[in-house]
C-alpha positions in Angstrom: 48.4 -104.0 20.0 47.7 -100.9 17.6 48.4 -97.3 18.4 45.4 -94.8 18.6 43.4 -94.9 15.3 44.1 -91.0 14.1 40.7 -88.6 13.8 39.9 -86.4 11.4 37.7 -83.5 12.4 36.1 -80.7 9.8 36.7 -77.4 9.6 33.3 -76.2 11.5 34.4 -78.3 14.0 37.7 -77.0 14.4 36.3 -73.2 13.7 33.9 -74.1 17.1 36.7 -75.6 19.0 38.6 -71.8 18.5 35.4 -70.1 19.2 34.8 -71.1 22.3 38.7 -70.5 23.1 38.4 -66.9 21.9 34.9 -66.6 24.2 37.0 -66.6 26.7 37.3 -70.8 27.8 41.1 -71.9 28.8 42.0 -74.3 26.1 42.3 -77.3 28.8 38.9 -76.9 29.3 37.4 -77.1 25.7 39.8 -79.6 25.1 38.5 -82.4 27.9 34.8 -81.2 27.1 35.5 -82.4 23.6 37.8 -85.0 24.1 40.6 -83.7 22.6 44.1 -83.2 23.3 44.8 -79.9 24.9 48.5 -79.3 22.3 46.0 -79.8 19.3 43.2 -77.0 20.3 46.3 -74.5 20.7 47.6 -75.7 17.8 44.4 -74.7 15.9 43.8 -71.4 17.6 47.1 -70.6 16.1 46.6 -71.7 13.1 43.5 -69.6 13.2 44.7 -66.1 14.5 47.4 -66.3 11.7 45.3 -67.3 8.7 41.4 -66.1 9.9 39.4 -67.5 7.0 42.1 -69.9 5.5 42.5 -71.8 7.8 42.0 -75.5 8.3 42.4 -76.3 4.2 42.7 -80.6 5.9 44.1 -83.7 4.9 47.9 -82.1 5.5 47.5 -79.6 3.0 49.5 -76.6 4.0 48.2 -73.4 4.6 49.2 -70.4 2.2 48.4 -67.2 1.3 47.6 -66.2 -2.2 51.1 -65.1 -2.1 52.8 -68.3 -0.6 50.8 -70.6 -3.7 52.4 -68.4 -6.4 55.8 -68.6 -4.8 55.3 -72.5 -4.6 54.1 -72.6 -8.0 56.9 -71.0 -9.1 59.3 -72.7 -7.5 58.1 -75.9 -8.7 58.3 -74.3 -12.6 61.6 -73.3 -12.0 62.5 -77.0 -10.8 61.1 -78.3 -13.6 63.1 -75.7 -16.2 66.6 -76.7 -14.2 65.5 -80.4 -15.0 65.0 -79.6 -18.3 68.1 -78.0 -18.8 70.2 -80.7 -17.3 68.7 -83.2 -19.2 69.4 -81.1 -22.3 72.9 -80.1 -21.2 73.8 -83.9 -21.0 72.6 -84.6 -24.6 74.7 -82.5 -25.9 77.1 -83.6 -24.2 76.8 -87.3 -25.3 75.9 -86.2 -29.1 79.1 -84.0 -28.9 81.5 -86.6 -28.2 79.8 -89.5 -30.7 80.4 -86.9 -33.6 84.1 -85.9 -32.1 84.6 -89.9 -32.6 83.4 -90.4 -35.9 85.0 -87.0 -37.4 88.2 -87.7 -35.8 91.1 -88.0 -38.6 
């Protein structure tokens, strides 16, 4: 037997779902009106009074601020830099001690 087959549900539909919790509607009742489960609609009227307009990006994407994208950006340059070095630092490394050998008296 398989578990639940997982739903994926636009942002309009999500942006409706937290407009009719904001009207006024408790979230248990929007929820069994729309068949969903009551922990996801107050999950997405969170997600919505913290991020307004950028919310609901989908597929798992995280949610960021223009702020939040640079820092990731940067983040994964400066990963990418201290790789870089590393690698460098170890070919020196290696070159360093073939010459030692063959220079050795």
């Amino acid at each position: 037997m398989r578990g639940k087959v997982r739903r994926k549900y636009d942002k309009e539909f999500k942006t409706m779902v937290v407009n009719l919790c904001l009207s006024g509607r408790k979230s248990r009742e929007v929820a069994l009106e729309m068949d969903l489960d009551r922990s996801m609609v107050q999950r997405w009227v969170r997600e919505y009074d913290t991020y307004k307009a950028n919310s609901f990006k989908g597929n798992g994407n995280p949610v960021m601020t223009a702020e939040q994208e640079e820092i990731a950006h940067l983040k994964a340059e400066l990963h990418q830099a201290q790789m870089d070095r590393d690698i460098l630092k170890k070919a020196v490394s290696i070159f360093s001690k073939s010459d030692s050998k063959n220079f050795n008296l």
